[in-house]
N, C-alpha and C positions, 0 to 999 in steps of 0.2 A: 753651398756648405762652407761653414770658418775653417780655416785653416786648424784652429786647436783643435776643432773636432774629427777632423783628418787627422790629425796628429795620436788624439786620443785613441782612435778605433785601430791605425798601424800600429799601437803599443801594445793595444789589448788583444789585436793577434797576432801578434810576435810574440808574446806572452803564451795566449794559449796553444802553440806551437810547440813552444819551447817546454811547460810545462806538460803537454801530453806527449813527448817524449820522452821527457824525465817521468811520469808515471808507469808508459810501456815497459821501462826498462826496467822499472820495479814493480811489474807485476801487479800493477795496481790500475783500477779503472779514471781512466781521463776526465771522467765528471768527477771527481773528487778535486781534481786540481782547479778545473776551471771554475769550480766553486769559491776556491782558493782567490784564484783572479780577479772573483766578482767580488771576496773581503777588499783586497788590497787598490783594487780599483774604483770601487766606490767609497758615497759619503764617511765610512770609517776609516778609509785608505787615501787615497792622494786623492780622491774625488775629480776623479779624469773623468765619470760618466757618472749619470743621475739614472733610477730609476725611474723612467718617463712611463707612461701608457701605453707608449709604440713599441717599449723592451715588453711589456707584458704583454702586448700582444702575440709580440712574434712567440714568445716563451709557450704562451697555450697553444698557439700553430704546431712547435715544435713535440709537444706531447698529443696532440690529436695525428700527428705523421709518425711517432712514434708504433701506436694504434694502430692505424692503417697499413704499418709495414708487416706486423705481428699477425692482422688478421689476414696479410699474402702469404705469407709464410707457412701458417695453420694449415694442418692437414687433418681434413676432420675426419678420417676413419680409426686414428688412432687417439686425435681427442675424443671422440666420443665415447671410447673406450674406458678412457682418465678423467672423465667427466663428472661424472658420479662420485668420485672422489674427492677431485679438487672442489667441487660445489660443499661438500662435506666440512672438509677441511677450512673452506674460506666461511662457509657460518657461522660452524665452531668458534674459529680464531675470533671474528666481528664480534660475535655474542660476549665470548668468554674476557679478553680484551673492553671492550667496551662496558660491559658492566662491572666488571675491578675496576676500573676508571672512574665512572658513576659512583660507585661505594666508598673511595677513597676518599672522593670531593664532598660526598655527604656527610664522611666520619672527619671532616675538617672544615666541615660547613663551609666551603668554598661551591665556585659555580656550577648547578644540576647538570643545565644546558651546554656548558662548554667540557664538563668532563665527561657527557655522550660524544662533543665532536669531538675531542681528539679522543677519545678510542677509535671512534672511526678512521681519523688520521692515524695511530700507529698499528693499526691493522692492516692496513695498505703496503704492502712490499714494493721497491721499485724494481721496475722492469728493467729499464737501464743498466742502471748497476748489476742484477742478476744475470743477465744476457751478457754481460761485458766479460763478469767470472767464471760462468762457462764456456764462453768462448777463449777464455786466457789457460784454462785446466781442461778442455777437451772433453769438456764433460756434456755438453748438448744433445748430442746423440743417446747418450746412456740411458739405463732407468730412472736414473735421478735426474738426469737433464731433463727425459720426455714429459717424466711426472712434478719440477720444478715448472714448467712452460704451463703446464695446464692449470697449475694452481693460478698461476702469474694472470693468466688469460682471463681466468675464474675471479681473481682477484678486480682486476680491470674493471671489468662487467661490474662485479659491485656496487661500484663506484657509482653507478646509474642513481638507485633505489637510495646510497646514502646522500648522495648530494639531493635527492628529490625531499628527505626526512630532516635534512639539515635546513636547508629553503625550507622547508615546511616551520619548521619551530620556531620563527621570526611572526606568522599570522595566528590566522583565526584556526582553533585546533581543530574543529568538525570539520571547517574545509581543507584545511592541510592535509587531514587522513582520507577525505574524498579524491582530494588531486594527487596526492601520492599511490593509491590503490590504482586508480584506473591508467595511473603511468605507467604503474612496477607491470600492469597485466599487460597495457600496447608492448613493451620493452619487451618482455618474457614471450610474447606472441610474435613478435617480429622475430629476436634472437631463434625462436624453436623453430619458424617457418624458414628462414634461412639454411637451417643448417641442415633441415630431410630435406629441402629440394636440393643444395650441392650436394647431397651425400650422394643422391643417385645420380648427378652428373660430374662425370671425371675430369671434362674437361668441353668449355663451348665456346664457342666463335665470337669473340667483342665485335661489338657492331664499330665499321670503322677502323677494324685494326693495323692494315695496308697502309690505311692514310697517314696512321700515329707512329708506326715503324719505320715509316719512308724518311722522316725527317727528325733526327734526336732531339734539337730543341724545340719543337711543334710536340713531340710524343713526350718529353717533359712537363710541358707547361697541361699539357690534357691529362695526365696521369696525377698529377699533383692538384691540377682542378677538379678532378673525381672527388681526390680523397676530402677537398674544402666544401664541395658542392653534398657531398653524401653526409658532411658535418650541418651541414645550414639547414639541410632538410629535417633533419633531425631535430635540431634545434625551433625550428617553424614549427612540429607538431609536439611540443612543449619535453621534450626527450633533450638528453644528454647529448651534446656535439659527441664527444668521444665514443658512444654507441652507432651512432654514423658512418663517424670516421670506422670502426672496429669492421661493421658488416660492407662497408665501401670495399675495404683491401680482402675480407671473406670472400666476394663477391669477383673480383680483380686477380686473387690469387688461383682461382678453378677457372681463367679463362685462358686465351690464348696468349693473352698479354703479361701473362705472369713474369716471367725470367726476364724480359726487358723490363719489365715495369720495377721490379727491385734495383738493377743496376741504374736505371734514367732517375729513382727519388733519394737512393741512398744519400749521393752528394748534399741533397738540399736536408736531408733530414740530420745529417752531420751536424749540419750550419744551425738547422733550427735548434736540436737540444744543447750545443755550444751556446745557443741567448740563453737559454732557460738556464741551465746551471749556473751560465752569468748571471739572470738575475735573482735567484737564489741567494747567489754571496752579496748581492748588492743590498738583499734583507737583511744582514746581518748588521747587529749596531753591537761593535765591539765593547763599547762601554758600559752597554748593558749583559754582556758573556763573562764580564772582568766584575761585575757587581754581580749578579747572581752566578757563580765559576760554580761554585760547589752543589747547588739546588741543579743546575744543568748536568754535572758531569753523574751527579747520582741518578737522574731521569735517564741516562744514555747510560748506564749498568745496566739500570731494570727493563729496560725496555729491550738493547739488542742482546743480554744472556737471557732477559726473560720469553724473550717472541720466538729464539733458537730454541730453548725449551720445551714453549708449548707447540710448536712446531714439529719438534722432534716426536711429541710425547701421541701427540695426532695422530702422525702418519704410522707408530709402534702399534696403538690403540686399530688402528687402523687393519691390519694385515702387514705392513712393508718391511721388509728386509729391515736389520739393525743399520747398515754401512747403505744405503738408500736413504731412511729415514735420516741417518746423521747430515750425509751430503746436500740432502733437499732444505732443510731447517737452517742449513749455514749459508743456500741461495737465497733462500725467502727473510733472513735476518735484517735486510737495509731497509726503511721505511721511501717510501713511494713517493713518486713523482705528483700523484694526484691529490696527495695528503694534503701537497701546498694549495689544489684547487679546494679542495673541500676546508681547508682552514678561512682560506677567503671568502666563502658562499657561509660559514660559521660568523666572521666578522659582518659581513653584510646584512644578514639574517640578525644583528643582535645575539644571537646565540652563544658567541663566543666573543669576550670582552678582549681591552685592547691591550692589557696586560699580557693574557690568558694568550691571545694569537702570539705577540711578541716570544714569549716562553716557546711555544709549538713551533714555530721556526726556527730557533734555537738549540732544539733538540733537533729536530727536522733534520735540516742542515748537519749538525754534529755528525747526526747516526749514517747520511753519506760521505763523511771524511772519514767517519773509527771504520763504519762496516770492513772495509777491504782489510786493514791488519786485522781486524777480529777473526775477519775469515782466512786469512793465511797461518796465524795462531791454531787454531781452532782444529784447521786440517791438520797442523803439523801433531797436535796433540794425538787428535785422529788415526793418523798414521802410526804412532808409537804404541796407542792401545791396543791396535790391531795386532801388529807385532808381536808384542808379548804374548796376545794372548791365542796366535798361532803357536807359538815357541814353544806353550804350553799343549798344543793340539785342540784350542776349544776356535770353534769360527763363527767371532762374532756378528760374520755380514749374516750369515744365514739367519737370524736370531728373529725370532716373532715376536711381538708383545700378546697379539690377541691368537688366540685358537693356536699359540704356538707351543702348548707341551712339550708335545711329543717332540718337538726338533729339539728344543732343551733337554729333555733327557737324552736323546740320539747323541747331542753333542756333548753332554756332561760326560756319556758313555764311551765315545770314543774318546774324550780326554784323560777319565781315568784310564784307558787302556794301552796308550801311545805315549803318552808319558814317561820319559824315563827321566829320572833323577840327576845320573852321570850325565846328562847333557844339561841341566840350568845350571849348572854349578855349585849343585849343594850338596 
């Protein structure tokens, strides 16, 4: 290896070091910075590193370990629970999202096929980012954390059937809708038979697990080759790597090997979504953010007040609590890690022109820099309405949108009742 490139790579993580401290400290998630790293580090920045094929590699590694850590984690008796739900919610969102997209490019005669993929792209929340803000606000465990995970999870999954729709719009259409039907069904067949056979087992014996626990770097490099190995297979029977990956750690997380197996991949999984968000910034061509500044910064209004929104308006429609519903719609507001995959299988595919990706990265990108202050705004806002309008004696966590009458009148009731004047100052 040349010495500049040693040089380069001890800059770029001294950098992201230094940088995801200074995020910690403000409360902001560390892929936002290293985003940052990957502008000022690449061709727009001092171009100390290139976006090679080897960074892209590692970057889709790092979001298929993502997957894999998400699906050890899952505890399906309370997903399944939130399932029905989040499956609600994430079609909604697809559909609703994706056809305003489609409508808009049609009322501007611009591209049919690239304004279906990126609906698809800003339907996609990222997990990263989301997992990063509940774990900085404590909010994982709660209702809105349990029921933000399952969307996220639901979300994920998606990703299967749209990447199979997007690859599809590049051929021949009767075959496209033949190979995407009998994928969506192996996908959907595999996912449902995974999940009733762990449901009834709580916990089972890894073949070999002795062997993998005896030695930490022997029991890394096996656990990390699961989750590559459950990708490839996937991949062989024309499925999504990241559905592999997903049911590998499903699979890894109900066995004995769970609680070591989080701490032996954590590290690498660090390493791998620090390339990824690397090379995110490294997509970024300044010159072209500084020429279109104002078309981007108004796509990044619409998109994360618009996705909070309909987010919000979902889970009200839905049954959920006012102060759940708000909380979940401000986790689910960052657009997705796999947006970036499915814009590239968009570009590939013909589907999405080279202007049209260039823009979708742009935004991409942006909406994980703004998300974190939107969402620290947002709560703060959050927290003040609240306030008042206890002060007043009306509580608006309890608040239903759907089949919620009667709790609006209960609480209209006790607000007219508890009320007193001499205390707001009028």
């Amino acid at each position: 290896m040349h010495s500049e490139a040693l040089t380069a790579l001890a800059l770029l993580l001294a950098a992201a070091v230094v940088m995801g401290l200074a995020m910690s400290r403000c409360r902001l998630p560390a892929a936002a910075g290293f985003i940052l790293i990957g502008v000022a580090g690449g061709p727009s920045g001092f171009s100390l590193i290139d976006p090679t094929p080897m960074i892209a590699t590692m970057a889709d590694l790092g979001v298929l370990m993502l997957l894999f850590l998400i699906g050890m984690e899952l505890r399906l008796q309370s997903f399944r629970k939130l399932l029905p739900l989040a499956l609600g919610v994430t079609i909604a969102t697809i559909l609703l999202i994706a056809s305003t997209v489609w409508l808009f490019t049609f009322y501007v005669h611009g591209e049919l096929k690239g304004g279906i993929v990126i609906g698809f792209m800003l339907s996609i929340s990222s997990t990263a980012v989301a997992m990063k803000m509940m774990n900085d606000v404590g909010e994982k465990t709660t209702n809105a954390g349990r029921l933000s995970v399952a969307i996220l999870v639901a979300q994920d999954l998606a990703v299967v059937p749209l990447l199979l729709i997007t690859n599809g719009m590049g051929g021949d259409v009767e075959g496209s809708l033949f190979g995407i039907a009998w994928r969506l069904a192996l996908a959907l067949a595999l996912l449902v038979g995974f999940i009733a056979a762990l449901s009834k087992v709580k916990s089972f014996r890894f073949p070999g697990d002795q062997y993998l626990l005896k030695d930490f770097d022997v029991g890394t490099l096996g656990i990390v080759g699961l989750c590559f190995a459950a990708a490839a297979l996937s991949s062989l029977i024309s499925l999504s790597p990241a559905l592999g990956a997903f049911l590998g750690g499903l699979l890894l997380g109900h066995s004995t090997l769970c609680r070591a197996a989080e701490s032996m991949t954590a590290p690498i999984q660090s390493i791998l979504l620090f390339v990824f968000f690397l090379s995110v910034g490294l997509l970024i061509d300044l010159q072209y953010l500084r020429e279109q500044m104002w078309v981007i910064l108004a796509a990044l209004v619409v998109v994360t007040g618009g996705k909070t929104f309909l987010n919000w308006l979902l889970l009200m429609i839905a049954g959920e609590p006012f102060d759940t519903a708000v909380q979940s719609s401000l986790f689910l507001s960052p657009v997705g890690e796999f947006s970036f995959v499915i814009a590239g299988a968009g570009l590939a595919a013909g589907a999405l022109s080279a202007s049209g990706y260039k823009l979708a990265i742009a935004v991409i990108a942006m909406s994980l820099l703004a998300t974190p202050i939107w969402f620290l705004m947002a709560r703060l806002m959050h927290k003040v309405v609240l306030g008042q309008a206890r002060i007043l004696g009306f509580d608006l966590a309890g608040l239903r949108l759907w089949g919620g009458q009667a709790q609006l009148q209960a609480a209209a009731a006790g607000a007219e009742k508890e009320w007193d004047p001499g205390q707001s100052g009028l």
